[in-house]
Each structure stands twice: as structure tokens, then as C-alpha cells.
TORFI-812194 format. One record per residue (C-alpha): residue number from 1; residue in three letters; chain; x, y, z. Coordinates in steps of 0.25 Angstrom, whole numbers. Each point is the difference from the previous one (the first is absolute). Layout:
NUM, ALA, A, X, Y, Z
...
This chain:
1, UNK, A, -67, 28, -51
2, UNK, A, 3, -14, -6
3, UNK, A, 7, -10, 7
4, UNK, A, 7, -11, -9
5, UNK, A, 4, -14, 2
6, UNK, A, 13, 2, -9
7, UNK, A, 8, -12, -9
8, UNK, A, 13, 2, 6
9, UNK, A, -5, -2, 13
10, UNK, A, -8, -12, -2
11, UNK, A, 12, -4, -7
12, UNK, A, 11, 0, 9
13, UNK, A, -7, -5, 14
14, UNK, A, -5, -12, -9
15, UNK, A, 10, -11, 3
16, UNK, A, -1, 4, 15
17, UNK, A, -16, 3, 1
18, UNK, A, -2, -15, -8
19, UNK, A, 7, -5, 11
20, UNK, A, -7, 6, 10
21, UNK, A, -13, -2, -5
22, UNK, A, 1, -14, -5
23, UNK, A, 5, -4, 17
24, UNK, A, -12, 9, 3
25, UNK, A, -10, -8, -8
26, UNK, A, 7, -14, 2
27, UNK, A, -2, 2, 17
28, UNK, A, -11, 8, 0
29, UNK, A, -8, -10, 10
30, UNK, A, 15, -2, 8
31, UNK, A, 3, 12, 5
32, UNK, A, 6, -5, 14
33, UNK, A, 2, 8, 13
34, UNK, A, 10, 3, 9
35, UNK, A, 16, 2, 1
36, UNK, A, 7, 13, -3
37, UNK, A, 4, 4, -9
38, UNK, A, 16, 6, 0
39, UNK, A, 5, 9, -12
40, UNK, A, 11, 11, 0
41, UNK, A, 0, 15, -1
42, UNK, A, 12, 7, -6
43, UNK, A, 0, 12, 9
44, UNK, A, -9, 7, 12
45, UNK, A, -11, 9, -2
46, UNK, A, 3, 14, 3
47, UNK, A, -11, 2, 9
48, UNK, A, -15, -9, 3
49, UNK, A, -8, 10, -8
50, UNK, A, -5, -4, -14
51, UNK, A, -4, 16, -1
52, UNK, A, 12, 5, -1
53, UNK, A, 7, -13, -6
54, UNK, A, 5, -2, -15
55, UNK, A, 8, -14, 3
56, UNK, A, -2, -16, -1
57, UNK, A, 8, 1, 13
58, UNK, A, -13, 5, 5
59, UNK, A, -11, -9, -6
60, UNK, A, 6, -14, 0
61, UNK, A, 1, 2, 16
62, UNK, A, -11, 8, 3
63, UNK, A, -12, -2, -10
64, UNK, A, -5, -12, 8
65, UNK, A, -5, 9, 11
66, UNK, A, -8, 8, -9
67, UNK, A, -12, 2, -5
68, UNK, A, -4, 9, -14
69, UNK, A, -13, 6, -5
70, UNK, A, 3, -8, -14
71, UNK, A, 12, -8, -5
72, UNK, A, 3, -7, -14
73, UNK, A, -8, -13, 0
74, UNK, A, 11, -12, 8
75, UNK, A, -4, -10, -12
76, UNK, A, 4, 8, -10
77, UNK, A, 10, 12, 2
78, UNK, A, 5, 1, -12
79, UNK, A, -11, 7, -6
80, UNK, A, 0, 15, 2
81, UNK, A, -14, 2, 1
82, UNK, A, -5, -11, 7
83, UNK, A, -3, 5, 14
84, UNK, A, -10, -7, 12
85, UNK, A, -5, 6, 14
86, UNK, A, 8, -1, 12
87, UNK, A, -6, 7, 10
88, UNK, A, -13, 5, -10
89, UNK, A, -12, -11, -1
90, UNK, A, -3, -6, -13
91, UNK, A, 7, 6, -13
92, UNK, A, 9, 12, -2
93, UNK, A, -12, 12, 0
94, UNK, A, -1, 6, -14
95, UNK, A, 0, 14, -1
96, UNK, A, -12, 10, 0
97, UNK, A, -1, 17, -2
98, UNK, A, 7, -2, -12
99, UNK, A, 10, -8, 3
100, UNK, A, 4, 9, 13
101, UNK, A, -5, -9, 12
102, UNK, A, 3, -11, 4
103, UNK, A, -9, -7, 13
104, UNK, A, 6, -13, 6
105, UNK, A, -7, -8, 12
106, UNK, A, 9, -4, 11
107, UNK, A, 0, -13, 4
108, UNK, A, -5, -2, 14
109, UNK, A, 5, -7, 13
110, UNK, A, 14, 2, -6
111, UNK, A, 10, 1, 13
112, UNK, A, 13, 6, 1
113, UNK, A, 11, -9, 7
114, UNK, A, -3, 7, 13
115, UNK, A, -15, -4, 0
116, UNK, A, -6, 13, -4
117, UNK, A, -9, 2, -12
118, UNK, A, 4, 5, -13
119, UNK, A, -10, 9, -8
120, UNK, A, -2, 7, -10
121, UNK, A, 7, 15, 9
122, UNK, A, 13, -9, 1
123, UNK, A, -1, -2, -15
124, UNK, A, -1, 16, -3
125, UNK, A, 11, 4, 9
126, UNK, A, 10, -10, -5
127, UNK, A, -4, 6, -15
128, UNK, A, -1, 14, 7
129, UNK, A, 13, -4, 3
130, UNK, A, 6, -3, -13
131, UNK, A, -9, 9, -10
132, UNK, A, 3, 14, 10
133, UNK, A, 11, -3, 11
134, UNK, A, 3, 12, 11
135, UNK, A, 12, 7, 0
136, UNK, A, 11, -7, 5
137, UNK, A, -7, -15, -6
138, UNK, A, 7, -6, -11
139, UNK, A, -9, -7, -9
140, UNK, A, 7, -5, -13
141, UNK, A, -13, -3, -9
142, UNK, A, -8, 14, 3
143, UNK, A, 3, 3, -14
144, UNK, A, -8, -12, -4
145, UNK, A, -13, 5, 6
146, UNK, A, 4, 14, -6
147, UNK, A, -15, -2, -7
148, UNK, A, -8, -4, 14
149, UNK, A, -8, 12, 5
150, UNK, A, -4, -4, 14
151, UNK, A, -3, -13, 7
152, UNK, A, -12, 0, 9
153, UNK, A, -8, -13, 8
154, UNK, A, -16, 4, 2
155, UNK, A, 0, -11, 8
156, UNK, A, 11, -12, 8
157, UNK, A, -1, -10, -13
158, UNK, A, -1, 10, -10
159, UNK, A, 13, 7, -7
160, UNK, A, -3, 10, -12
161, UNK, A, 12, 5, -7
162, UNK, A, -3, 14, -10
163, UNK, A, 8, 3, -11
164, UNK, A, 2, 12, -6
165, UNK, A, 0, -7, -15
166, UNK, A, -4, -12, -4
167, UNK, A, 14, -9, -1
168, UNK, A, 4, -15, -4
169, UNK, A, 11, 2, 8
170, UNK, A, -7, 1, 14
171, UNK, A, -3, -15, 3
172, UNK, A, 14, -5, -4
173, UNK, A, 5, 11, 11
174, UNK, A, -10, -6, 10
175, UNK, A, 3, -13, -3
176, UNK, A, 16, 2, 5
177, UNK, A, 6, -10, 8
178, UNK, A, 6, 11, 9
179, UNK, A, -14, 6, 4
180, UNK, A, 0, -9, 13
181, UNK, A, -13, 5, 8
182, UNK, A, 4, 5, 15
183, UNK, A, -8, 4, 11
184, UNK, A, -6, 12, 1
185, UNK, A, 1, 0, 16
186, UNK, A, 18, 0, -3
187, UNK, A, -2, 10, -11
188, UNK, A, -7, 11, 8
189, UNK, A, 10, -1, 12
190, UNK, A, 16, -1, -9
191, UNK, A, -2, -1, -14
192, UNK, A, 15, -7, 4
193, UNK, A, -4, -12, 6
194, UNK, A, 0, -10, -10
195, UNK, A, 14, 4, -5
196, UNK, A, 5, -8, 12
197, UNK, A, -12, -8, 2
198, UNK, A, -10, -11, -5
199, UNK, A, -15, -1, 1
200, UNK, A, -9, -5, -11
201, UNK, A, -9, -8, -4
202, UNK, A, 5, -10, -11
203, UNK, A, 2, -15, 1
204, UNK, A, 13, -2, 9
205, UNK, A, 1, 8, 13
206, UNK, A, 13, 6, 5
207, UNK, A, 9, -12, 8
208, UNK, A, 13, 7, 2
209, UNK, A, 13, 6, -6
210, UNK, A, 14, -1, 1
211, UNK, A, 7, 12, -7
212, UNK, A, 10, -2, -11
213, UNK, A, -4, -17, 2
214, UNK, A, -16, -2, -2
215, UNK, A, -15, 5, 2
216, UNK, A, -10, -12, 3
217, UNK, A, -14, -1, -2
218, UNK, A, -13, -9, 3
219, UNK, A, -12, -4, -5
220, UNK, A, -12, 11, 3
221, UNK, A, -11, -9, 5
222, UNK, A, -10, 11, -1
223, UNK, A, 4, 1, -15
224, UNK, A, -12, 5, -9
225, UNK, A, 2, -7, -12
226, UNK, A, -4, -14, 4
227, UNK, A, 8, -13, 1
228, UNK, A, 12, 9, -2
229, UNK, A, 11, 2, 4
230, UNK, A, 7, -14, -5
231, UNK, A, 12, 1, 8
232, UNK, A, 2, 0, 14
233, UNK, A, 11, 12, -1
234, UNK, A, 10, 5, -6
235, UNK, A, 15, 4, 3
236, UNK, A, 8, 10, -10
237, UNK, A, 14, -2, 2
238, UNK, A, 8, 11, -4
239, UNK, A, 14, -1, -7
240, UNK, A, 7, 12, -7
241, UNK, A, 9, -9, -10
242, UNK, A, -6, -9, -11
243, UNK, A, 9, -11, 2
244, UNK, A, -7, -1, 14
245, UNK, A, -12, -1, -4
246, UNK, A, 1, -10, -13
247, UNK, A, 6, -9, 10
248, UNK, A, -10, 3, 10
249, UNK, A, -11, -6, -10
250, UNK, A, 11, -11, -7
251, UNK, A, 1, -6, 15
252, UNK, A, -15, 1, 2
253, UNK, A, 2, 11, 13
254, UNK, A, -10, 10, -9
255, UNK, A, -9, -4, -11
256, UNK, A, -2, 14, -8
257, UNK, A, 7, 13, -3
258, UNK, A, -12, 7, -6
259, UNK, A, 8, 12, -5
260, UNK, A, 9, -9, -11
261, UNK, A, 13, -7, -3
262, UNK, A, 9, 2, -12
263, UNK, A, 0, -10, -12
264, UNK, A, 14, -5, 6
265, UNK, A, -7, -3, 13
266, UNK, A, -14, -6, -6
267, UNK, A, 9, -9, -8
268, UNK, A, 9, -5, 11
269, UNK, A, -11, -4, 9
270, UNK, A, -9, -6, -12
271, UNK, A, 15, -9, -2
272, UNK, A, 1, -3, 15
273, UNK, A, -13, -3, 3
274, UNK, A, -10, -3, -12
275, UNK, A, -14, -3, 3
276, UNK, A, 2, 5, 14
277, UNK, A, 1, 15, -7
278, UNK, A, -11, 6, -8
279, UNK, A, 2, 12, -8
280, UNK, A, -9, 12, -3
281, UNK, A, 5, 11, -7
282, UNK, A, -4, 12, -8
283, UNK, A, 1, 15, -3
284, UNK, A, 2, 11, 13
285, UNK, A, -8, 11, 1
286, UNK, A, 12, 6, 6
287, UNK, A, 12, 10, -5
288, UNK, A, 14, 5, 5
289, UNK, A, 2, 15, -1
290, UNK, A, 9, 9, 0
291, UNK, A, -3, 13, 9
292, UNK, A, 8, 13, -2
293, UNK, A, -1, 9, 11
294, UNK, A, -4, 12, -5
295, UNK, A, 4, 10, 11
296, UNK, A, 15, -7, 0
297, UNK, A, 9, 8, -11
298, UNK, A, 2, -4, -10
299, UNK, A, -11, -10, -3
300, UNK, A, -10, 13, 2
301, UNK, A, 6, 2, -15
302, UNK, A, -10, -10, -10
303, UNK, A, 11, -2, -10
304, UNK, A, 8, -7, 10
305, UNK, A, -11, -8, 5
306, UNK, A, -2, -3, -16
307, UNK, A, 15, -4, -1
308, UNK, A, -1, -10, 12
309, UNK, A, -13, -8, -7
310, UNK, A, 6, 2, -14
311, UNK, A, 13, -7, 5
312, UNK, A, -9, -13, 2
313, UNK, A, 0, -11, -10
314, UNK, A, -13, -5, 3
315, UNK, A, 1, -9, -11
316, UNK, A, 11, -8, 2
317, UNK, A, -2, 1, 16
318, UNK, A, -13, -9, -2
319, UNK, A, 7, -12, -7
320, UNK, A, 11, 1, 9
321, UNK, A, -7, 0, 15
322, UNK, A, -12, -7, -2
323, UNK, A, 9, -13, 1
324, UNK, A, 4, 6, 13
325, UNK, A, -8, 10, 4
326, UNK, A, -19, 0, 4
327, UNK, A, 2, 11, -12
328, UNK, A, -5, -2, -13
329, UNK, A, -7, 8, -8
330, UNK, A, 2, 14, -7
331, UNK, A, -12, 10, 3
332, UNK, A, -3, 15, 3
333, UNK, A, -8, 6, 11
334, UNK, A, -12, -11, -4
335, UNK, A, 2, -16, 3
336, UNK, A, 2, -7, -13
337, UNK, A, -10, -6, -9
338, UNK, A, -12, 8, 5
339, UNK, A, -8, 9, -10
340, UNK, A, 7, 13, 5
341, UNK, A, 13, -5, 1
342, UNK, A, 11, 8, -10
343, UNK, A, 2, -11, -13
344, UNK, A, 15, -3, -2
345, UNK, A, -1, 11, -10
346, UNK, A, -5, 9, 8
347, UNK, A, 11, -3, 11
348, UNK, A, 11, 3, -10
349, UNK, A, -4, 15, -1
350, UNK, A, 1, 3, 16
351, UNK, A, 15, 2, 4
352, UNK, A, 7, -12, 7
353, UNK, A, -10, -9, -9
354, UNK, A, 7, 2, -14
355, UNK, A, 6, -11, -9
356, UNK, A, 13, 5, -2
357, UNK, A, 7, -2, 13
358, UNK, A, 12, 8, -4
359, UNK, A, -9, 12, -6
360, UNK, A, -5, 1, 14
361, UNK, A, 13, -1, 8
362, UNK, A, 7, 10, -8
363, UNK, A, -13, 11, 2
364, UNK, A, 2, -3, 14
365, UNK, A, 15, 3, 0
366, UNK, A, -4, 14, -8
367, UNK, A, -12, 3, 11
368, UNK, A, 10, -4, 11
369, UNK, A, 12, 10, -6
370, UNK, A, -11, 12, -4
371, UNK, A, -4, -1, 15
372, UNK, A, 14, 1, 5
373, UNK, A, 1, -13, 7
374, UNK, A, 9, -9, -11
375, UNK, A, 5, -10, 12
376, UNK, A, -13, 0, 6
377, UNK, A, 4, -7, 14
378, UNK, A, -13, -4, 12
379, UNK, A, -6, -9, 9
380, UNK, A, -10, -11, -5
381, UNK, A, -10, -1, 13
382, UNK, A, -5, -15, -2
383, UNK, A, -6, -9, 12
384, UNK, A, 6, -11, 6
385, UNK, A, -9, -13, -11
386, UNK, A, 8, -8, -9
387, UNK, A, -11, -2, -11
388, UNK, A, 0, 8, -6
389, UNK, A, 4, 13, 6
390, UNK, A, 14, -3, 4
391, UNK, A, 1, -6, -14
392, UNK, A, -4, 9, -9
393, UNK, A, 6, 12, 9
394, UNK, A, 15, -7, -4
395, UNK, A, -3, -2, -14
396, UNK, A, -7, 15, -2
397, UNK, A, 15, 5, 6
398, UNK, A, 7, -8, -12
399, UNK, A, -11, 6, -8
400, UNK, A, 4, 15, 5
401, UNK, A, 15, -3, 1
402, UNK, A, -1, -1, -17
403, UNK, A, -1, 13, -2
404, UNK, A, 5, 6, 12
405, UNK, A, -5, -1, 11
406, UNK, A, 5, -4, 14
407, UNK, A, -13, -6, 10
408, UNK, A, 4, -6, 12
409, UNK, A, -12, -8, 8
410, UNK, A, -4, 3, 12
411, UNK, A, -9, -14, 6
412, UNK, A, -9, 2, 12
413, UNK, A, -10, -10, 5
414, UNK, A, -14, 1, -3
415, UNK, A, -5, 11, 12
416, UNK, A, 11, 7, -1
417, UNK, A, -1, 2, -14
418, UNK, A, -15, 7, 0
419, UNK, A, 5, 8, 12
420, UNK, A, 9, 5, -11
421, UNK, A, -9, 2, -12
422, UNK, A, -13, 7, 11
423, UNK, A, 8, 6, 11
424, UNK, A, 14, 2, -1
425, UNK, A, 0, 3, -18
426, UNK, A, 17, -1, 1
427, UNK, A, 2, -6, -13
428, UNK, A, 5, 4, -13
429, UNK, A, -8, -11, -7
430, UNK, A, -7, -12, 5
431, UNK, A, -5, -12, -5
432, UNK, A, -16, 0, 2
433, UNK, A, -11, -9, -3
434, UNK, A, -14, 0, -7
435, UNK, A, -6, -14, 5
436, UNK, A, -14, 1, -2
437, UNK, A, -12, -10, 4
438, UNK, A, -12, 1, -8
439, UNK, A, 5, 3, -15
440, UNK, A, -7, 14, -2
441, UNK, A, 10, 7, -7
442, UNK, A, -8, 15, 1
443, UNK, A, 2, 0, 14
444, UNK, A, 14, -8, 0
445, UNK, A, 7, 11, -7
446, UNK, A, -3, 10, 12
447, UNK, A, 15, -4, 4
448, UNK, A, 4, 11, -10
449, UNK, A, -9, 10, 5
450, UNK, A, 4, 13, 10
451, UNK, A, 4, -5, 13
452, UNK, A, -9, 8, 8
453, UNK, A, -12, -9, -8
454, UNK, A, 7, -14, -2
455, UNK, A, 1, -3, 14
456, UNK, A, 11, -11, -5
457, UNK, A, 9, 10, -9
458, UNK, A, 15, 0, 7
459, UNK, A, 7, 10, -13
460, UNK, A, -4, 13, 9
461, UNK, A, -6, 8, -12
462, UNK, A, -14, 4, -5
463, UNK, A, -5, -1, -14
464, UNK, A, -11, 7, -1
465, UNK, A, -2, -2, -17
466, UNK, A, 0, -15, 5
467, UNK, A, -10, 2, 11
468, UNK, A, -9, 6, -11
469, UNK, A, 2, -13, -8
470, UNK, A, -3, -10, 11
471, UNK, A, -11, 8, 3
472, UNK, A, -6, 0, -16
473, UNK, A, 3, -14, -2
474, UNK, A, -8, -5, 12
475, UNK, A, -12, 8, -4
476, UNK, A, 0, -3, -14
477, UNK, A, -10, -12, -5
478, UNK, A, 7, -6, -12
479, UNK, A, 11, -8, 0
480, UNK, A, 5, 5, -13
481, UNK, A, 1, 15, 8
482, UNK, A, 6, -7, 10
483, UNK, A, 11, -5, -7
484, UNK, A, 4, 13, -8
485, UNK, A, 1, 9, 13
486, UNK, A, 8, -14, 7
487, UNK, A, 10, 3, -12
488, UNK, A, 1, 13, 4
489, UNK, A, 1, -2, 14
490, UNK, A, 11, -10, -3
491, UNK, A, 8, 8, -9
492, UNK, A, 1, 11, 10
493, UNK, A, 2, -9, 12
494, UNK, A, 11, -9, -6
495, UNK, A, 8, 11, -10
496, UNK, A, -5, 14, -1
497, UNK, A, 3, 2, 14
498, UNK, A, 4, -15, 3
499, UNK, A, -6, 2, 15
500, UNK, A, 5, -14, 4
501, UNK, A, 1, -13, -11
502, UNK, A, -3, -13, 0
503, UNK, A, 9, -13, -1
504, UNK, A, -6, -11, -3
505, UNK, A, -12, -6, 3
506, UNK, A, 0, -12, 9
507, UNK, A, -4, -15, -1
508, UNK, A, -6, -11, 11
509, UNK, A, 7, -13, 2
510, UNK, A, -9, -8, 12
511, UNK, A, 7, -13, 3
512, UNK, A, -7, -6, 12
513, UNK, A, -1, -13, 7
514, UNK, A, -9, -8, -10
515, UNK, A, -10, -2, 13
516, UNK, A, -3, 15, 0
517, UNK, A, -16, -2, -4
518, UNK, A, -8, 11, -3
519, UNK, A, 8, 13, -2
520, UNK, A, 1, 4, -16
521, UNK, A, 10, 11, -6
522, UNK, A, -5, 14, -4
523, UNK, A, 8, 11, -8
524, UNK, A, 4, 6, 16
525, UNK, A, 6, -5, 12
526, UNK, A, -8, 8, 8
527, UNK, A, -14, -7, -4
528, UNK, A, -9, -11, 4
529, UNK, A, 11, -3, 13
530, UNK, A, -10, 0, 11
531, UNK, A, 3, -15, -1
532, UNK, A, -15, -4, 4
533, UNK, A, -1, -10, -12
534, UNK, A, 15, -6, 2
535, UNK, A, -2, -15, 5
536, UNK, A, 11, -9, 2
537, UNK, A, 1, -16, -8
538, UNK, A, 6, -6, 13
């Protein structure tokens, strides 16, 4: 498979990756070291473990602990194909047998924070892991590794990943930001342990925490990559309301919110405090979803999961909550702009996407009547963030209210929110999330794939014709292929059965104190954030 540096893309992180770059170059020989860096977090990871996790809550905190085998390439995240060593020696290995192996060198004389030494057995059973958990092990990124075959270490430095066919989509996997390398000692004894616990082997080593206020970190002074870290620690500072946090950075008590503000908000500081605020900003590989659950009545029915995405002027809801609202763009299952994305054309033939806004609304009030359910009245599940859930929950009730239907929101914070979609499932419908890192759009779609292979599917239903899809397009070489079974794939997954439906698709806003060096934007909040090349102009 081909990977793609696409138009829009380049596109819409140009205004923040100039910025970033052109400080870059202009202080290359001034980094400076020393001070810590503050910056807020809008909400408390559900547990430590980056295994089982699919939120920024989780990587802004925790990345810095950790080390990975690969990772997108610091000076320049914005590409989705530029990827360097982390743990490996040299260059990212190319592959040999066809294109079904894949033999990396672990560094040596890496050290865990507890002084132990990390090898190449700790690499395979973190990805052992990931790629084949046990029963009773949650893992929300199997499905990526869907075409690994077995992992094996001939010897301590050595790591040999087999496929079972050749596929372009296996280094993007690798090279996840969540794929923090653990120790093989924790694993064997409670595959548990790191849900509650820290020990890695990144640049910063655990300094304390203080729950609902702050996690610390400081500089790891056995840190493998040399001269690095910059900082002599961190302190995430965590604060559920937005106004907190922009005041937070207005009043210099916190630098940087690395997940994003809304215009209203960029443009507020930017008036207050001008040069002292730089702003990078740029497309978000990220989008809201929709999740019925299938196995509560009568969202098991398609046609009234149809009728709750056709009710949706998507449209009009772009112009309107982009000036409020890190929501931006209109897209399917594919972030926007790439080559196997759905065209504005193509988007108008799937329900919930068509021109005619009142078209669609009255086919939703026809489904919704055929069904038996005219006054359709239920819970909207959302979690406990302004931007943009609680948002864009309010306006999909007035959105519903037009033809018919009665939603009341239901607001939990964050861990109690994914104790409701994995554990408890008592929802009607729930907002959900498909936030991806890398921008690897035939394994990002595995959100809509059964839920006994997804490993992050909340909808509680299995669709086995989309298995078979997934499955084709991740095996199939050309792109143009690619594309043709992605459009099936979306159609079913969006209309025919309309499984769960995206929103909108979101959009980065970074303002951060102008003396915040050496971090550059990327199309996800989750990447390039283990704050090793951050430095501070003070």
C-alpha cells in the first residue's frame, strides 16, 4: 500500500507548521534548558494504561514516561509518513519476505525508571500485549494489528514482527503514540498493573500526583536520546471548565492546552495579549460520533438509527459551530482531504449527508412513524467536556427536536463515561469518538467494525459484511481498489445500516505562550507530546 502526503492536509497546518518551523530554524543553536513547563488538561485519564486507552486525557499526562518502538519524526509531525526510531537503532527497518517481516535492533543500555534494563523481550510483550491480549485485557488498537502474525525476539536486541500479508498499513500502527513499551517483569506477574501505575522509560520520570488538581514530572537523566530532555519537568494541571483554563494561560499560571481552544477563545487571548500568544492551528484527525446501542429497543431497528442521522443538517451546523465550536469540517468515515476520503459528491448520496436539508428530515419523520416511534423520546449519554461534546450534544437535541424527537442529555465525567460505554452499556445513544493519531485511514475505520474485533466499538453490535470489508481493503494493493470497497464500507456503515454516524469532523486551535520552543502541531492531539524537544525562551 501507498502512503500519501495529501493537499488538504499540507494545507490546513500551514499557518501553524510556518510558525513552528520558521522558531525552529531562527533558535536552532538556542535551545535553552531548564524550568518546567505548566500546561492544562481538560479532564483525568481513565486509568495509566496507554493499552487500553483511546483519550488525550491519557497522553498529554502520561506520554512523557514512555518510550515506543517508532513515532512520527518530532520535527516534523505533520506528515503522515515520516516516521524515525525510538527504541530501534538507525532507520525504520524496511521490510523483507515479501513485504511480511519486519526486524528492528533494539537499542542497548536503555533503562526503565527503576533501573532495569529494557530489551528487546519487554518490546514483544508490550506488542504481544496489544496485537493478542488475554481474556479479560482490554486493548483498543488489536484490530490494528489484525495483519501481524506472531512476534518473536531470536535474541535480547533483536524484535521480528511476521505478517500474514504484506501491508502499508502495519508501520503507521507501530508507530502509535499509545504503544508505550512496559516491562516484561510487570506484565508476566498482572497484566493490571500499569492501569494504576507508571514505570517507563521516556524522557521525564514520574514526580507525583494529586488527583482531580495535577501529575508532575522530571527530567530522566539517563534519557537515551542525548542532550534531551530540554526541560527540567513538567506539571499538567488539570481543569474540566474552558474558562479555567484560558485564564490559566491569559494569567501565565499554564503555557499550553495541547488539545485546542475554540476561535472565540484564540481570539480573545491573541487581543489580550498579542505577541505573548502564538497560534498554530490546522485540521483534527478527530470526529464526534453518534452510537446507537443496538441491543437497546428501538435503536436495534436501522431505520430509526437512519432517521436520527438524517434529522442532522450537517451542512448548516458547520457554518454555524465552527465560530464556537474545535468542529469544522464535514466528512464520512475517512478524515477529509485524503485520497480515500468520500468527495462532497460522494457525501451527498449517504443518508444524513444530502443537500436537501428538508428532503432528509421529512424521510426521518417517515422511518420514524413506519417504525412505530413518531415521538421518539431518549437519553443522549455525553461525557462531562465542553468542547466539543457538550456542545454539539445541545445542538444535535435541537437538531432531533425538528422532527420529533425528545433527547435529554445525560453528562458524566470522563471515567465514568467509558465505564458506561465498556462496562455498564446503559445507554440508549451515546456520543462517541474516533480520535486517531497517525492518519492511516484503513485501520482508522475499524471503529465500525464488530465489537468483538474493534477492541474500541461502544454500539454493542456485529457486522460481519463490514468485517469482510475491513478485512479486503487492508489486503488489497491499489489505492484505486482501496477506495471502491472504502465507499462501500462507508455506505453500509453510515446509511444501509447506519451503525453509528459521524458529526463533524474537528479542527486544532493551539494558542500557547509565545515562549513555548520546540513543539510543532500535527493533525492529533495525541502525537508528538512526549514533550522531549519542548524548551522554554525564559
Amino acid at each position: 500500500m501507498k502512503h500519501f502526503m495529501y493537499p488538504k492536509l499540507v494545507a490546513s497546518v500551514a499557518v501553524g507548521v510556518a510558525l513552528a518551523v520558521s522558531g525552529a530554524f531562527a533558535t536552532a543553536h538556542a535551545q535553552k534548558k531548564g524550568g518546567e513547563l505548566k500546561f492544562v488538561v481538560p479532564a483525568e485519564p481513565p486509568s495509566f494504561d496507554g493499552h487500553r486507552e483511546t483519550t488525550f486525557a491519557l497522553i498529554h499526562p502520561i506520554a512523557p514516561f514512555y518510550s515506543t518502538l517508532i513515532r512520527v519524526n518530532p520535527s516534523n509531525p505533520a506528515s503522515p509518513t515520516d516516521f524515525v526510531c525510538d527504541l530501534c537503532e538507525g532507520s525504520v527497518p524496511k521490510p523483507t519476505n515479501d513485504g511480511k517481516r519486519f526486524t528492528f535492533k533494539i537499542r542497548k543500555g536503555v533503562k526503565f525508571s527503576d533501573g532495569s534494563t529494557l530489551t528487546a523481550h519487554d518490546v514483544k510483550a508490550t506488542f504481544d500485549k496489544i496485537t493478542f491480549p488475554v481474556k479479560g485485557v482490554a486493548s483498543a488498537r488489536k484490530a490494528f494489528f489484525s495483519m501481524v502474525d506472531k512476534i518473536s525476539t531470536p535474541d535480547a536486541s533483536t524484535l521480528v514482527f511476521d505478517l500474514k500479508y504484506a501491508s502499508g498499513a502495519f508501520i503507521p500502527a507501530v508507530a502509535m503514540p499509545y504503544n508505550f513499551v512496559y516491562a516484561k517483569k510487570i506484565l508476566d506477574k498482572d497484566m493490571h498493573w500499569y492501569e494504576k501505575n507508571v514505570m517507563g522509560s521516556g524522557p521525564f520520570l514520574w514526580k507525583g500526583r494529586s488527583a482531580g488538581s495535577f501529575i508532575k514530572g522530571s527530567r530522566n537523566p539517563n534519557y537515551y536520546h542525548k542532550g534531551l530532555p530540554y526541560l527540567d519537568g513538567f506539571e499538567a494541571i488539570f481543569a474540566k471548565k474552558q474558562s479555567l483554563r484560558v485564564q490559566a494561560i491569559r494569567g501565565d499560571r499554564a503555557a499550553i492546552e495541547f488539545r485546542g481552544f475554540p476561535p472565540k477563545s484564540r481570539d480573545d487571548l491573541k487581543k489580550a495579549l498579542g505577541d505573548k500568544i502564538t497560534v498554530q492551528e490546522g485540521d483534527w484527525n478527530c470526529s464526534l460520533i453518534v452510537t446507537p446501542n443496538h441491543k437497546v429497543k428501538p435503536f436495534d431497528n436501522p431505520n430509526v438509527r437512519r432517521a436520527l442521522t438524517l434529522a442532522i443538517d450537517r451542512w448548516g451546523g458547520s457554518k454555524y459551530l465552527s465560530r464556537i465550536a474545535i468542529v469544522k469540517t464535514v466528512g464520512g468515515v475517512v478524515f477529509p482531504g485524503h485520497p480515500l476520503a468520500a468527495t462532497k459528491e460522494e457525501l451527498h448520496k449517504i443518508a444524513g449527508f444530502w443537500p436537501d436539508i428538508k428532503k432528509s428530515r421529512a424521510e426521518a419523520r417517515r422511518l420514524l412513524k413506519e417504525a412505530g416511534v413518531p415521538n421518539l423520546k431518549f437519553e443522549l449519554h455525553n461525557r462531562g467536556v465542553d468542547q466539543p461534546y457538550k456542545i454539539v450534544g445541545t445542538w444535535m437535541i435541537d437538531q432531533w427536536r425538528q422532527v420529533g424527537i425528545t433527547a435529554k442529555q445525560r453528562v458524566q465525567p470522563t471515567g465514568p463515561f467509558y465505564a458506561t460505554l465498556r462496562k455498564k452499556k446503559d445507554f440508549d445513544v451515546s456520543i462517541d469518538f474516533n480520535c486517531q493519531s497517525i492518519v492511516n485511514p484503513l485501520l482508522d475505520v475499524s471503529k465500525f467494525i464488530s465489537d468483538d474485533i474493534s477492541g474500541n466499538q461502544y454500539g454493542n453490535y456485529q457486522d460481519r459484511d463490514l468485517d469482510k470489508m475491513f478485512d479486503k481493503m487492508n489486503r488489497a494493493a491499489d489505492p484505486a481498489m482501496q477506495r471502491k470497497i472504502m465507499r462501500d464500507f462507508e455506505k453500509r456503515a453510515l446509511d444501509t445500516q447506519a451503525n453509528a454516524f459521524v458529526t463533524l469532523w474537528w479542527y486544532r486551535i493551539i494558542p500557547h505562550r509565545s515562549y513555548v520552543k520546540g513543539w510543532k502541531i500535527s493533525p492529533s492531539h495525541y502525537l508528538n507530546q512526549d514533550l522531549a524537544n519542548v524548551w522554554l525562551d525564559k
